[in-house]
C-alpha positions, -999 to 999 in steps of 0.1 A, spaced: -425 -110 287 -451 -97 263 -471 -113 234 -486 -91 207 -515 -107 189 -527 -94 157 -556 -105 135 -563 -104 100 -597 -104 83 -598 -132 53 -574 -117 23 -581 -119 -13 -557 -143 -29 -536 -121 -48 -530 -101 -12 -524 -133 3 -499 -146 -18 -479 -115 -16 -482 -112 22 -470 -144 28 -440 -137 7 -437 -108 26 -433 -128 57 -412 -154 48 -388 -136 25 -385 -98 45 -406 -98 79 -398 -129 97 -353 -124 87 -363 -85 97 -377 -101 133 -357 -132 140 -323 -103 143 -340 -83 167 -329 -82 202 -352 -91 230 -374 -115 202 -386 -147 218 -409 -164 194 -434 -160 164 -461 -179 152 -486 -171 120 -519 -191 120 -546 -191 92 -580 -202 95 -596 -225 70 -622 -190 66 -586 -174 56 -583 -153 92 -550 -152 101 -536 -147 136 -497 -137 144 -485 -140 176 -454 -128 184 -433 -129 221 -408 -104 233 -386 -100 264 -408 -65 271 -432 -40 255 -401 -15 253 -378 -46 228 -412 -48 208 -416 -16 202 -381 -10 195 -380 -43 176 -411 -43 158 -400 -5 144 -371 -17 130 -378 -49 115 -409 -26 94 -380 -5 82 -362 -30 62 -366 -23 29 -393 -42 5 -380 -69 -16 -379 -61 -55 -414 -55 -69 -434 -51 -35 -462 -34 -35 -466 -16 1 -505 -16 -12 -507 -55 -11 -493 -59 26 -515 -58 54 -517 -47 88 -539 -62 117 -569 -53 118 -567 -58 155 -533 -58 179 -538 -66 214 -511 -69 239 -512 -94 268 -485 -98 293 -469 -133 298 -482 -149 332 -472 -185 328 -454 -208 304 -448 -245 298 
């Protein structure tokens, strides 16, 4: 298994807000039917970092999986502007789990 961890710098509210919606309404449906997705967690700071941390049965399912849950269409009245990317991604391999 692999776990892709991406951080996020503090957001301004108005980016927050609509990332969030992002994520609850589009990204997290989008990942939740991919194949080879084990788990997700998003974690906020009380700075306003957030961290996402997402687990998948390889690096080849995440890739594939990741790709196609970005493809799903916006939700009316997205702006593409207001949703963020990491600002870091790191990839760790899975080498125990309780």
């Amino acid at each position: 298994m692999i776990a892709r961890i991406g951080t996020f710098h503090p957001l301004p509210p108005e980016v927050a807000a609509a990332s969030r919606r992002n994520l609850l309404e589009r990204f997290l449906p989008a990942l939740r039917a991919q194949e080879g997705f084990v788990a997700g967690l998003w974690l906020e700071a009380a700075d306003g970092r957030q961290v996402s941390i997402t687990v998948w049965e390889s690096e080849e399912v995440l890739r594939q999986g990741a790709a196609r849950a970005n493809a799903v269409p916006l939700l009316p009245g997205q702006d593409p502007t207001q949703l963020p990317s990491a600002d870091v991604v790191e990839m760790f391999q899975l080498v125990a789990r309780a």
